[in-house]
N, C-alpha and C positions, 0 to 999 in steps of 0.2 A: 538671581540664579534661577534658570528655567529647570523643571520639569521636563527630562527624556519624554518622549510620547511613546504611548505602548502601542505595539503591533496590533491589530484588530485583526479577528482572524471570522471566516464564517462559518461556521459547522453546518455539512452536506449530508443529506441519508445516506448516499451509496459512494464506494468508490467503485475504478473505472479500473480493471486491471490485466495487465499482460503477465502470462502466463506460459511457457518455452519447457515444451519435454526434450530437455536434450538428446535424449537415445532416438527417440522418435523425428526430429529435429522439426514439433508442430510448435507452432503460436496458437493461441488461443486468445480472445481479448472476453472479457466475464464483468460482469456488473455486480459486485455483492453488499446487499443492504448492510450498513452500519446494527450492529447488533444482533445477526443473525450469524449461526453457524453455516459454512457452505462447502461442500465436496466439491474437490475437482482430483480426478484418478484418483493416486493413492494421498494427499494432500487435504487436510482438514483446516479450514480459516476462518477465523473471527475478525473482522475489523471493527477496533475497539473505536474510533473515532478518524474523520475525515475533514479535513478545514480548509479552507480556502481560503488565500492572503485577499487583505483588504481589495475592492477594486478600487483604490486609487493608488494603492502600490504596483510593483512589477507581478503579471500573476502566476503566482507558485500554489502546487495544494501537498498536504501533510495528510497521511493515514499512520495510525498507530496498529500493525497488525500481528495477530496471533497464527502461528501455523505449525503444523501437526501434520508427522508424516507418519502412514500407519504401522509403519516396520521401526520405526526409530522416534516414536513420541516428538518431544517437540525441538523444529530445527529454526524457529526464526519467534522473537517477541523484539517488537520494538519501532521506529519512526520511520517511515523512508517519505521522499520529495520527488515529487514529478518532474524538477528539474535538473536534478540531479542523478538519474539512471544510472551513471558509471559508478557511484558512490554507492548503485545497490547494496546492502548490506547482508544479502541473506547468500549465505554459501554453501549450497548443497549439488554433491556432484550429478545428482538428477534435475534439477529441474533452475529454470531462473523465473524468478517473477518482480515486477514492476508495476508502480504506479504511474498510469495516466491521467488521470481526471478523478477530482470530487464532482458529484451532481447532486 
């Protein structure tokens, strides 16, 4: 009986992220170091961690992020995947943001 092989993942400094003021209807794309807090408009974000799947798998990257909106404390904690954009999970009726890339 084999051993499952586990996922290898690579921990990145920064994630790569797109950022959509709906009212404004602007994109923005932003770079935010991994453990550093970062303003953008009313929008407060941490990203706790950024990984990158193995390169000998298919490649996907994971941030685990924190964000904080200044009128309404916090509207998003949790995983999102760069391949999976539609699956964004942060629902707020101002703004959409996504992950592109760990670096």
């Amino acid at each position: 009986m084999g051993i499952a092989p586990a996922h290898a993942y690579i921990d990145r400094d920064a994630a790569v992220i797109r950022i959509m003021n709906k009212a404004a209807g602007k994109v923005q794309t932003v770079t935010l170091p991994v453990g550093q807090n970062a303003q953008y408009e009313k929008l407060n974000m941490v990203v706790r961690s950024c990984k990158q799947t193995d390169p000998f798998d298919a490649e996907d990257f994971f941030m685990f992020i924190e964000i904080n909106k200044s009128d309404s404390g916090q509207i998003f904690s949790g995983w999102m995947s760069a391949n999976e954009p539609g699956d964004n999970p942060l629902q707020n009726a101002d703004y959409d943001l996504w992950l592109v890339r760990c670096e």
